[in-house]
C-alpha positions in Angstrom: 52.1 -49.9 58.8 51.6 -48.6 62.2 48.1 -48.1 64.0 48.2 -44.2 63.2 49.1 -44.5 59.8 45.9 -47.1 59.6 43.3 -44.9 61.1 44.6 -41.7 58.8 43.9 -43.8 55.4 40.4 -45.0 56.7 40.0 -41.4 57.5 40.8 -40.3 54.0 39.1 -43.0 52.6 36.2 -41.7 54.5 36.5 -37.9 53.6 36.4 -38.9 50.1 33.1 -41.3 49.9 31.7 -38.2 51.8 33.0 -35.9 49.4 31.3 -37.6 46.5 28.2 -38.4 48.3 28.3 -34.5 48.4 29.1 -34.0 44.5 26.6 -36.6 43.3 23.7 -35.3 45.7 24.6 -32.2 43.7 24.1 -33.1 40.5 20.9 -34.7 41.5 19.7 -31.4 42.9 20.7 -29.4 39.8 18.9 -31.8 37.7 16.1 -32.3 39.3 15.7 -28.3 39.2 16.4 -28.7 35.7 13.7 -31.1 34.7 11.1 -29.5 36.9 12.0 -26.0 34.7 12.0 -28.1 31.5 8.6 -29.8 32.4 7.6 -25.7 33.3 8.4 -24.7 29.7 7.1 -27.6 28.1 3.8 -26.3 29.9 4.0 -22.7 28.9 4.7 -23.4 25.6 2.2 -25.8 25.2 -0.4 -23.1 26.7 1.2 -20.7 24.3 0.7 -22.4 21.4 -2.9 -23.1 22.2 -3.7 -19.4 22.8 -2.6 -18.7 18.7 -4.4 -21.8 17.7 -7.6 -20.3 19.3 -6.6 -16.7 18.5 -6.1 -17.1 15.1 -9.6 -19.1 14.0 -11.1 -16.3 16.0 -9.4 -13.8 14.0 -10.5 -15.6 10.8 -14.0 -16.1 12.4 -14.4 -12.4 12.1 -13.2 -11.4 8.4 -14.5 -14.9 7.0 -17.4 -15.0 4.8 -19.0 -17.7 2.5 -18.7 -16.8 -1.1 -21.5 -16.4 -3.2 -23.1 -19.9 -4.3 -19.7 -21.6 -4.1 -19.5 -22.6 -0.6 -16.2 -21.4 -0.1 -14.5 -19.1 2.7 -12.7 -16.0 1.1 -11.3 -12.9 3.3 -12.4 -9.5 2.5 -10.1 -6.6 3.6 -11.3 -3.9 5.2 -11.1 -0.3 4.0 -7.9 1.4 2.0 -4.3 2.2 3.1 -4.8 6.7 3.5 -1.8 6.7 0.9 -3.8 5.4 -1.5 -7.1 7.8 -1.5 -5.5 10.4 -3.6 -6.8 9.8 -7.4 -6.8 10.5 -11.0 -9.3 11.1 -13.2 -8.1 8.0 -15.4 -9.0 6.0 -12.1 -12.3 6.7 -12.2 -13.1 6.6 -15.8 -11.3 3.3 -15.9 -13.7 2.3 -13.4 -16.9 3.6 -15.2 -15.6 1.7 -18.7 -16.5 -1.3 -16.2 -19.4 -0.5 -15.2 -20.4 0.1 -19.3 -19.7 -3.3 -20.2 -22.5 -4.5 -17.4 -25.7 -3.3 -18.4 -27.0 -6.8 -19.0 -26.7 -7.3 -15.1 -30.1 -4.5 -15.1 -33.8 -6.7 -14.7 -35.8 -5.4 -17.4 -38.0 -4.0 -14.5 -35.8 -1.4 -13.5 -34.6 -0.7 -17.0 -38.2 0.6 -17.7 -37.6 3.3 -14.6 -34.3 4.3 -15.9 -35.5 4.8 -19.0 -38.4 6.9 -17.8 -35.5 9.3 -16.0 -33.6 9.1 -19.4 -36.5 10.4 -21.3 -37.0 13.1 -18.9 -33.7 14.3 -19.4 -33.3 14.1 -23.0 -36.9 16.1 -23.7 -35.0 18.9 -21.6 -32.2 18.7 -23.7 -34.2 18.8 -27.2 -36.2 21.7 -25.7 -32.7 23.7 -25.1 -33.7 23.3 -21.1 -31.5 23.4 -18.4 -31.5 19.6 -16.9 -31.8 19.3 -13.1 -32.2 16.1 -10.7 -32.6 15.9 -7.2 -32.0 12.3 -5.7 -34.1 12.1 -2.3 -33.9 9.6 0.2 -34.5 9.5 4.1 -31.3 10.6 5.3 -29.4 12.0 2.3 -26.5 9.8 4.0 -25.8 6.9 1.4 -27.9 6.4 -1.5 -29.0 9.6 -2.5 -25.0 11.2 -2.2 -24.3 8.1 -4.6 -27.3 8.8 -7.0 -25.8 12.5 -7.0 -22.1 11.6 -7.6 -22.3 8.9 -10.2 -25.3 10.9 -12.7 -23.0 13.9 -12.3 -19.7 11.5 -12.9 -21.6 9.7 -15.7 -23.4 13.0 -17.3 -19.0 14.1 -17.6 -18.4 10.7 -19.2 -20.4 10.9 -22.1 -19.6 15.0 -22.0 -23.6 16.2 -21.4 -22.9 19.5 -20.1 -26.0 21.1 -19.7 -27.0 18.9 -16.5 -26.9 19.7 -12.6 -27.5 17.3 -10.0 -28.4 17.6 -6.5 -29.3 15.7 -3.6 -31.6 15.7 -0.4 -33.8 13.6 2.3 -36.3 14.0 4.4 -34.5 14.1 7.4 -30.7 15.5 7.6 -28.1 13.1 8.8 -24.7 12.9 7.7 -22.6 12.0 4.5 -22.1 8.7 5.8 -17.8 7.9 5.7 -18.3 4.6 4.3 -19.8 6.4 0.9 -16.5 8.0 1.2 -14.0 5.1 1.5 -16.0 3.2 -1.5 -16.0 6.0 -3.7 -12.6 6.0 -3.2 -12.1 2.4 -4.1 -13.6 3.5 -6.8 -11.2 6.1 -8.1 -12.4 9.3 -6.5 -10.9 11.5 -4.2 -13.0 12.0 -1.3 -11.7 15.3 1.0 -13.2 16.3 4.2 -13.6 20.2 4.6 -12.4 22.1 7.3 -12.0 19.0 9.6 -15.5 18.6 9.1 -16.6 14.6 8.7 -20.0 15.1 7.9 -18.9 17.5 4.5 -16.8 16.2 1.8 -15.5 17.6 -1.7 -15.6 15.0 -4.1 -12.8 15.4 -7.0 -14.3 13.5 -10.2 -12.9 15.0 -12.7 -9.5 16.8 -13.9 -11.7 20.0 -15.2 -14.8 19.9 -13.4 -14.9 21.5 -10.1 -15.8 19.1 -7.1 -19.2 17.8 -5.6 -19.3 19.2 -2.4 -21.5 16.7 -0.7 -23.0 16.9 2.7 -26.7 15.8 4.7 -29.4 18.3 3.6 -32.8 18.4 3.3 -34.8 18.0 -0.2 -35.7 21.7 0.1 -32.7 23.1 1.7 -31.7 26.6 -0.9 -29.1 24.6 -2.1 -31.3 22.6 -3.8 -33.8 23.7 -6.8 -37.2 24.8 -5.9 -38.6 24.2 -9.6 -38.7 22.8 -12.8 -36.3 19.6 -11.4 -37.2 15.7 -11.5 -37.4 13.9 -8.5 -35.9 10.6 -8.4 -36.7 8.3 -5.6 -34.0 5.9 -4.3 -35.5 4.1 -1.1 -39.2 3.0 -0.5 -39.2 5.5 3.0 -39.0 8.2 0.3 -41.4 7.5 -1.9 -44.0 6.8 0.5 -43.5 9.6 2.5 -42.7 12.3 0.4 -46.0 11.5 -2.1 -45.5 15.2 -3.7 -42.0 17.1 -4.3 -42.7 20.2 -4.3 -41.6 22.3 -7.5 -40.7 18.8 -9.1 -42.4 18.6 -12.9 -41.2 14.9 -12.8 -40.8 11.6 -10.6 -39.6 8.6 -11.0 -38.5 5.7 -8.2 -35.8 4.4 -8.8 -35.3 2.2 -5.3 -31.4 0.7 -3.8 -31.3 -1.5 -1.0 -29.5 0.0 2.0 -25.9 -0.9 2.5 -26.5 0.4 6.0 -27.7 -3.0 7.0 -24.1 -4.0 6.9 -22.6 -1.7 8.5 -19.8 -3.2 11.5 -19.9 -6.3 9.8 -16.9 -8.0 8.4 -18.6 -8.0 4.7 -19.2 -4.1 5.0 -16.9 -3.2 2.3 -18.4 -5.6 -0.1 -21.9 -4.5 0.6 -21.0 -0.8 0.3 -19.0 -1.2 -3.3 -21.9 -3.7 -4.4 -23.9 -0.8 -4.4 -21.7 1.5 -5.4 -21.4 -0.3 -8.5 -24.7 -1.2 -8.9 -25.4 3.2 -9.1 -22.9 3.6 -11.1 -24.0 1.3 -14.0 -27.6 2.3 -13.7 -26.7 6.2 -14.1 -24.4 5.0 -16.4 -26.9 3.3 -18.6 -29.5 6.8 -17.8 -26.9 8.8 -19.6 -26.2 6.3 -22.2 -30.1 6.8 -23.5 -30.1 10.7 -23.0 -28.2 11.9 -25.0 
């Protein structure tokens, strides 16, 4: 092999060590970048999967509440799909044949008020007298509008006809939407009037005409002026409004005030506690009146 022939293989030789230096530095590169970005994701995901741990007890920190003397967590939804506000009168009396078999659930304490109220109405009715109730409160909001819609609602379910209830406060506020959403997890259908929130018509019944329920005063002319009991259903009431005028009978029949759970994640329960709780105690008035 001659000298030039020598020198070309060494250089070939040489251009092909080079060459692979090239190749393998390469690779290197590429998987260097590779296992920086997989260390990268490894850390996003990682934060990622952190954020939904955290999210999620914070979520259920917020709609969790301990059950009643079990020590438990249960969830409580929160208000009703629209869809499923529009009612039937079967709906609602299905929910008052509830309410009927829970009159042991009443202390005997406020069975003797009841009573009083259902002795009121029945003398009326023996005496051929037109019946008439006004339920007063503070802000004819919450407990009076439920006082009003169940005695009416429970007056139709035992068929008394010759009964008219009303509502007032002593301040006017607003039919409070809550009222509205329970009522209507209750079977009703609850309708606001001309776009106005603050009035609702309240379908009960299939051949009654609605309640048409909104904040008024307990002397507003809707209301009666005479001859109508007065029934009491918050302590602000009855110690402020010491005479009704025009009312021939009073009788306190307190509620506690949902209100005090209002924005809280046990709202709904609170509101349909006491919905109930109206229900079965006009339920159990109209049971002894007639």
């Amino acid at each position: 092999m001659t000298r030039k022939k020598v020198e070309n293989c060494e250089a070939l030789v040489n251009l092909q060590s080079l060459l692979e230096q090239i190749r393998y530095s390469g690779v290197f590169r590429i998987q260097a970048r590779l296992c920086a970005k997989s260390k990268l994701m490894r850390t996003i995901a990682f934060g990622l999967f952190l954020f939904l741990l955290i999210g999620l007890g914070s979520s259920q920190a917020q709609t969790v509440r301990p059950a009643r003397g079990q020590g438990k967590d249960v969830l409580y939804p929160r208000g009703i799909p629209e869809k499923q506000a529009h009612i039937t009168r079967q709906q609602v009396t299905s929910y008052l044949d509830d309410r009927l078999m829970e009159f042991d659930q009443i202390d005997s304490e406020r069975k003797n008020a009841l009573l009083q109220l259902s002795a009121y109405i029945r003398d009326k009715r023996l005496k051929k007298e037109p019946v008439q109730l006004t339920f007063i409160c503070t802000g004819n909001s919450r407990r009076s509008q439920l006082g009003q819609i169940w005695a009416t609602t429970a007056a139709a379910y035992f068929n008394i006809d010759d009964i008219t209830v009303y509502s007032g406060g002593t301040i006017v506020t607003a039919f409070n939407r809550r009222i509205a959403r329970s009522l209507m997890r209750s079977g009703f259908m609850a309708e606001t009037i001309a776009g106005n929130n603050a009035d609702y018509r309240v379908h009960y019944s299939e051949v009654r005409p609605p309640l048409v329920c909104f904040s008024k005063k307990y002397d507003d002319p809707e209301n009666p002026t005479s001859k109508f009991g007065a029934v009491m259903v918050c302590a602000d009431a009855d110690e402020h409004c010491p005479v009704v005028p025009g009312a021939e009978f009073r009788v306190a029949i307190p509620y506690d005030d949902p209100r005090l759970s209002d924005h809280s994640d046990w709202e709904d329960e609170t509101y349909d506690d006491r919905n109930a709780q109206i229900a079965r105690e006009m339920l159990f008035v109209m049971s002894n009146a007639r």
